[in-house]
C-alpha positions in Angstrom: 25.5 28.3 -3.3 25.3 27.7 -7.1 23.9 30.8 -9.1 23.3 29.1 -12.7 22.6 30.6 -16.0 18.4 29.6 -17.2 19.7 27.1 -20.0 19.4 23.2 -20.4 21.6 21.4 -18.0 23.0 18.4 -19.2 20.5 15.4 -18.3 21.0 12.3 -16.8 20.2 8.5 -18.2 16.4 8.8 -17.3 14.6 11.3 -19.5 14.5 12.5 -22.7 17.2 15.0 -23.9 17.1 18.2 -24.5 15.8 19.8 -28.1 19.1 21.6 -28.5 21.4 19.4 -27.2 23.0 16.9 -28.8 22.7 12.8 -28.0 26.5 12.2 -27.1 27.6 8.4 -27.9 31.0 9.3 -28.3 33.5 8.2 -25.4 33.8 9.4 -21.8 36.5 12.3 -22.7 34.6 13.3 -25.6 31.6 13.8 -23.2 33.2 16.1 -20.5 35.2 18.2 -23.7 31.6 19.0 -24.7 30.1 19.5 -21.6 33.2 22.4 -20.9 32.8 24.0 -24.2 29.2 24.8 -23.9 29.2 25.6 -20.2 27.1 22.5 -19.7 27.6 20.5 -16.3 28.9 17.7 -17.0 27.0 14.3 -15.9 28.6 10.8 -17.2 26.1 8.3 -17.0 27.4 5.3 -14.9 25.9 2.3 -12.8 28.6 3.0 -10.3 26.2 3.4 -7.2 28.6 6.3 -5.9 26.9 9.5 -4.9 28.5 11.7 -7.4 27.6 13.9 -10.8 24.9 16.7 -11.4 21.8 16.0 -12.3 18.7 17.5 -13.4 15.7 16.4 -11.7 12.3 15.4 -13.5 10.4 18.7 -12.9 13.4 20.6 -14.5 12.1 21.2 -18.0 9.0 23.0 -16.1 10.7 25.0 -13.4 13.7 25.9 -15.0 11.9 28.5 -16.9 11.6 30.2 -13.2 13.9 29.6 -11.0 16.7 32.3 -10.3 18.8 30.0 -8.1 19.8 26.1 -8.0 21.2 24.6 -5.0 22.7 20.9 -5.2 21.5 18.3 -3.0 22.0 14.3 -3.0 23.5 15.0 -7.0 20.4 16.7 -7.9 20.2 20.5 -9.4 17.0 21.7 -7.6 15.3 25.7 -7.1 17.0 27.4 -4.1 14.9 30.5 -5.0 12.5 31.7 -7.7 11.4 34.8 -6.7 12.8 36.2 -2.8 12.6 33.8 0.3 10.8 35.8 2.3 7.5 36.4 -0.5 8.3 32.6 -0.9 8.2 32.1 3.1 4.2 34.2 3.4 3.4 31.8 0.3 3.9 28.5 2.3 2.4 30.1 5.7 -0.8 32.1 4.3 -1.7 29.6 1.2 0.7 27.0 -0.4 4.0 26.3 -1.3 5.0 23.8 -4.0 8.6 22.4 -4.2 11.2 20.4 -5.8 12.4 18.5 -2.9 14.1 15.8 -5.0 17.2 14.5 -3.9 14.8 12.8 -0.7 15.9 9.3 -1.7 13.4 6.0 -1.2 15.5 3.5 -1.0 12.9 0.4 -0.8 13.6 -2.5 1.4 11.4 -5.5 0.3 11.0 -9.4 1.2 9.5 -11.8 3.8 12.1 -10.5 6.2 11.5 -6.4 5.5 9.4 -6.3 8.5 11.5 -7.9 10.9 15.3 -6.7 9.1 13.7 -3.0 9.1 13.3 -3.3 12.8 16.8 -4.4 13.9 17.8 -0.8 12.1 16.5 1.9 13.8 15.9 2.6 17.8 12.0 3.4 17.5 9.7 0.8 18.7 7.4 -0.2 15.2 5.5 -2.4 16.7 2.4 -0.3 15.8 3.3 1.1 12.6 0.5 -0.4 10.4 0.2 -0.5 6.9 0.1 2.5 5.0 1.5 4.7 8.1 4.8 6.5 8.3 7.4 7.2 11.5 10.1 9.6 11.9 12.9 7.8 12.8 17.1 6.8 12.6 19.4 4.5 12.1 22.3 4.4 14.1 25.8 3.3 13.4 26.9 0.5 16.3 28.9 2.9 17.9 25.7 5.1 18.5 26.2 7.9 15.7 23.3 8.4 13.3 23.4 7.3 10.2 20.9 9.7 9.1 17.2 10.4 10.2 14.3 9.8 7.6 10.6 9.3 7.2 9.9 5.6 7.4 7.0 4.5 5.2 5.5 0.8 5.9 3.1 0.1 2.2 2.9 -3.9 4.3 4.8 -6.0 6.2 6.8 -6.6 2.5 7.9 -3.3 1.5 8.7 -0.2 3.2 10.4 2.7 2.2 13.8 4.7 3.8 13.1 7.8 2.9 16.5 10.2 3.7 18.8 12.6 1.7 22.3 12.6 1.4 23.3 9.9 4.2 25.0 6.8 3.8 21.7 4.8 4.5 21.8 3.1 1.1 25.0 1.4 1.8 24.2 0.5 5.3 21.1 -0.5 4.8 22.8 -2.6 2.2 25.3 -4.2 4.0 23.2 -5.7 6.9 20.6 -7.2 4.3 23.1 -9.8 2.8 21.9 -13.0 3.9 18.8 -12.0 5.2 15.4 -12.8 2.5 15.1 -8.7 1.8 15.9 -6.8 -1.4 17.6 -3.2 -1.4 17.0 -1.2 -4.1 17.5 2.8 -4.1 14.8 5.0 -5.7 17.0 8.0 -6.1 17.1 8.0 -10.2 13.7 6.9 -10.4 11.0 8.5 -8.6 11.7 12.1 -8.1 9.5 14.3 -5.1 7.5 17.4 -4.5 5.7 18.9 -1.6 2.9 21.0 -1.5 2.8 22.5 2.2 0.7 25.4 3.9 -3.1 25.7 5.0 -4.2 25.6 1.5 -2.5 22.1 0.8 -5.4 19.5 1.1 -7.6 21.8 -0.7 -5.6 22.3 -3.7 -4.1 18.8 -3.7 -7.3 17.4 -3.4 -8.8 19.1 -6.6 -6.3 16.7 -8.7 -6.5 13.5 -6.3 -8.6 10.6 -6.3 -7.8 9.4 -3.0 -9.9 11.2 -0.4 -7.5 12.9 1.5 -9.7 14.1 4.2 -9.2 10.7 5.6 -5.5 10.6 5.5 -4.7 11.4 8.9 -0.8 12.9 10.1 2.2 10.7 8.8 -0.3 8.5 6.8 0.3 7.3 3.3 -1.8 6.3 0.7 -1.1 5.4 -3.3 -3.0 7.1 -5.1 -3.7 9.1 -8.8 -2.6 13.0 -9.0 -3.4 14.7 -11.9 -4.0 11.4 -13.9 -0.8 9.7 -13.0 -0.2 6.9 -10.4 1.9 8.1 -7.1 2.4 7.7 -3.4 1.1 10.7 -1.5 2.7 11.2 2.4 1.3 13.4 5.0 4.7 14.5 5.8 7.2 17.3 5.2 9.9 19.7 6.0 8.2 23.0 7.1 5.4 22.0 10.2 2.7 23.4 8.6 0.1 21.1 6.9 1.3 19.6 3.5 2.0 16.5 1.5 5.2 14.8 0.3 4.5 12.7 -3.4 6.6 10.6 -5.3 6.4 10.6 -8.5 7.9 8.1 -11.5 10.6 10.5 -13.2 8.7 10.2 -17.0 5.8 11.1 -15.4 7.7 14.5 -13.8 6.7 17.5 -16.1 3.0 16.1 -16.3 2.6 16.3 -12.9 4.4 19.5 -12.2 2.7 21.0 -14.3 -0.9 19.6 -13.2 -0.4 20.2 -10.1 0.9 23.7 -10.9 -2.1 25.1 -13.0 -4.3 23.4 -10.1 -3.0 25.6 -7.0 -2.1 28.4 -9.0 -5.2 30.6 -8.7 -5.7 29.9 -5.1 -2.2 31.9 -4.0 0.3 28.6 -4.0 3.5 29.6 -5.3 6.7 28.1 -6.8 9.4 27.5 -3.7 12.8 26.8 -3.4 15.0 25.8 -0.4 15.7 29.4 1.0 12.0 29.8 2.2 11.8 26.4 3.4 15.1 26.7 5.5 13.5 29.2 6.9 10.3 27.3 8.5 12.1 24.5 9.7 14.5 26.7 11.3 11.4 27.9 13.2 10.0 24.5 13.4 13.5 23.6 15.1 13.8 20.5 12.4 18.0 19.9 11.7 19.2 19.4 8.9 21.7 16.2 8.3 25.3 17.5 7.5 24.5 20.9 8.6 23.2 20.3 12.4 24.0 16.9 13.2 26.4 14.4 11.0 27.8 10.7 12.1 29.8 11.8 14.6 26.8 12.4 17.0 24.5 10.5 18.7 20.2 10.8 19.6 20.9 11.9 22.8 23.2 14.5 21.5 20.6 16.2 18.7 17.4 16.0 20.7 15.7 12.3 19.3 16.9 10.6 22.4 12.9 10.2 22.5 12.9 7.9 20.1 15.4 5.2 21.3 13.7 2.3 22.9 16.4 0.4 25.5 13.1 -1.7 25.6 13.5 -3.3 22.0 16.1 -6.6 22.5 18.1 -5.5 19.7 18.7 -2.5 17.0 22.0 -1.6 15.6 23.6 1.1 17.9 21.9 -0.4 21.6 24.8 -1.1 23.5 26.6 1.9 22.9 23.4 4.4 23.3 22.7 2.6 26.3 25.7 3.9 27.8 25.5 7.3 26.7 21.8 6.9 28.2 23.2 6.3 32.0 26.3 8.6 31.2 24.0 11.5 30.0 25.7 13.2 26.1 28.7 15.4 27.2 27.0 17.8 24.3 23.3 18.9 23.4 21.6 20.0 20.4 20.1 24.0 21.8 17.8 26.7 20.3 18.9 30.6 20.9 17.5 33.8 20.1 20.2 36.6 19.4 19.8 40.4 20.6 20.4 41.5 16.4 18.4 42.1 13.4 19.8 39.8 10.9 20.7 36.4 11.2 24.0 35.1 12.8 27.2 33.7 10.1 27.2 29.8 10.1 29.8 27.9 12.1 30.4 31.1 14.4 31.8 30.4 17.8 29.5 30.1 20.7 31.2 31.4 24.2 30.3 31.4 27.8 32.1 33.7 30.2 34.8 33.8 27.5 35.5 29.9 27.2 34.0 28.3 23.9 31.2 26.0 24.3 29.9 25.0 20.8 29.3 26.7 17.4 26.4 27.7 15.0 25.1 25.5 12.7 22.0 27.0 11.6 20.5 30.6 11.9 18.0 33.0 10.0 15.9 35.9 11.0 12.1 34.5 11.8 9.6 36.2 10.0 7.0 34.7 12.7 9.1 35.6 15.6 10.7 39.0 14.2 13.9 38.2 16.0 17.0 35.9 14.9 16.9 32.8 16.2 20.1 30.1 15.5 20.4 26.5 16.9 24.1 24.6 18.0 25.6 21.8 19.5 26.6 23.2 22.8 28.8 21.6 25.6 25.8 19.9 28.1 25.7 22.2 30.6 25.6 25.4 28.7 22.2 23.7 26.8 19.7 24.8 29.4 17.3 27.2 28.5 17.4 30.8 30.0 21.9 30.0 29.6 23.5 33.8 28.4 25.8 33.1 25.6 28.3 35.3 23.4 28.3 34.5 19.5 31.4 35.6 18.1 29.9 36.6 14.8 32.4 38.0 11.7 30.5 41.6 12.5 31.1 41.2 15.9 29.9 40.1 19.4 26.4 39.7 19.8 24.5 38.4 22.8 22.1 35.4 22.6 19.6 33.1 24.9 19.1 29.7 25.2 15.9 28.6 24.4 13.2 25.4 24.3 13.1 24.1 21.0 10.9 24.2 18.6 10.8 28.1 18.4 6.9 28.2 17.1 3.8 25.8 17.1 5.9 23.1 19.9 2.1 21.4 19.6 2.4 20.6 15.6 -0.8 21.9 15.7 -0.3 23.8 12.3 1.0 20.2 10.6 -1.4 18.2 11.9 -4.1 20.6 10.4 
């Protein structure tokens, strides 16, 4: 976790620097000596298309006059916490939430082919994805393990968007369109995201948006105006409850957030950072890339063996998760509640009758559930719901239950409002 001063962070190539910072044109060295004697991160502008460096995002020069916390994801600075989680947490599930969720990287794939190339990489059968619609989906390595998962987002049979995080999707994507009539560009430096999620969403959205809304029905997307400035708007999101994903050109960032801001303000919506938001996917049972599953695991494995479609003639990753299909995964992806009133240490082992069987990778207290719920890959057969475990947590043994995933609303009837 990063616990930052509230001063200017060094900026990256896109936006305007800061009033009392100086424009450095001087040589790389010269750069980073300033950067360590004024306690500034230091960020060296570079084409190299290496994730790497610390960035600000585009809503920065707003939040950062509230945030108390930073977290780094995908190279970007963004709020962790502004106020405490939990008040955060009843903001999102009572009213609104809004958050800088940048670091979610479009990387758009665009061409005659796009239609056709997008289908070869991922498992899902998008055959009826439309125009102006979004899937979640993966992409699978050939050996079967996921590349990453993401939102999909089809604008026409032209141009869709990969919408993931910190993956290696750019670079795979990448390397299967050469030779094929499709361009790859990333988005990541250029259109930065917020989400506006909880019950009050639409409402509050739609005071500053000329699309109507009403109409855009549960993983739709539709380009539209917010507050006066041109943006793609996705009924999507990371908590389960109602809410809206938009994308927004970076010079364009503190105009929106703002906009937006003053809009929702009065009606209970609150500023947001990752804390509270960990929290509601946790319930939501949604994993997190790097933290529940990574590229040494396979659909079957995490629970989106759902989505795999032996069907489809060819995607990357068929053969081999065809076998692990008739073999069955020799681990599983489980949900467990915990006889204890906190939450559960990260990476603790999981045991059964003494032997170890998998490890934590996620695990809060649920506010909704007033219990602590966690979620592991498990060996198979010690997945099954109802199975006793042991978690050998650093304060000491504590008893836990397997059970179904997701922990609240398994309907989505909160998200799809």
């Amino acid at each position: 976790m990063l616990y930052l001063p509230r001063r200017p962070f060094a900026r990256g190539p896109f936006y305007p620097r800061s009033e009392n910072l100086p424009v450095f044109r001087e040589s790389v060295t010269q750069r980073f000596a300033f950067a360590s004697h004024v306690g500034v991160p230091p960020y060296l502008d570079t084409g190299i298309r290496m994730k790497g460096g610390l960035k600000r995002t585009a809503f920065a020069p707003f939040l950062e006059r509230f945030v108390s916390e930073y977290k780094l994801h995908n190279t970007y600075l963004k709020p962790d916490q502004f106020t405490d989680p939990l008040e955060e947490y009843r903001a999102l599930r009572e009213a609104a939430g809004l958050w800088d969720v940048t670091g979610e990287e479009p990387v758009e794939i665009r061409g005659p082919e796009a239609a056709a190339f997008v289908d070869e990489l991922v498992p899902r059968d998008l055959s009826r994805l439309g125009d102006g619609r979004c899937v979640f989906t993966v992409m699978c390595y050939d050996y079967g393990g996921i590349v990453e998962d993401a939102v999909l987002i089809r604008f026409d049979s032209e141009k869709f968007w990969w919408v993931g995080g910190p993956g290696a999707s750019e670079q795979w994507i990448y390397g299967h369109s050469i030779g094929r009539e499709v361009e790859v560009e990333s988005h990541l430096d250029r259109i930065h995201v917020a989400s506006i999620q909880g019950p009050c969403s639409r409402r509050i959205l739609q005071s500053v948006c000329r699309a109507d809304l009403g109409r855009l029905s549960y993983f739709g997307m539709v380009e539209a105006e917010v507050c006066g400035i041109p943006v793609v708007v996705s009924r999507t999101g990371f908590s389960a409850e109602l809410g809206y994903d938009i994308y927004v050109p970076v010079a364009e960032g503190v105009a929106f957030f703002e906009g937006l801001w003053e809009a929702g303000r009065g009606s209970g919506m609150q500023l947001c950072g990752s804390r509270a938001l960990n929290i509601r996917r946790m319930e939501a049972g949604i994993l997190n890339v790097g933290q529940d599953f990574d590229w040494t695991c396979n659909p079957y494995e995490v629970g989106l063996g759902w989505m795999v479609n032996l069907e489809k003639p060819f995607f990357h990753g068929r053969s081999a998760l065809a076998r692990i299909a008739s073999e069955g995964p020799a681990r599983r992806i489980a949900g467990f509640e915990v006889e204890h009133d906190r939450a559960v240490a990260h990476g603790s082992p999981v045991l059964r009758a003494n032997e170890p069987v998998g490890v934590v990778s996620s695990a809060v207290l649920s506010p909704a559930l007033g219990k602590s719920i966690g979620m592991g890959l498990l060996r198979g057969d010690c997945a099954r719901p109802h199975t006793e475990l042991v978690i050998e947590d650093p304060g000491g043994s504590l008893a836990a239950r397997v059970v179904p995933l997701p922990f609240l609303d398994p309907e989505k009837r909160l998200a799809r409002g």
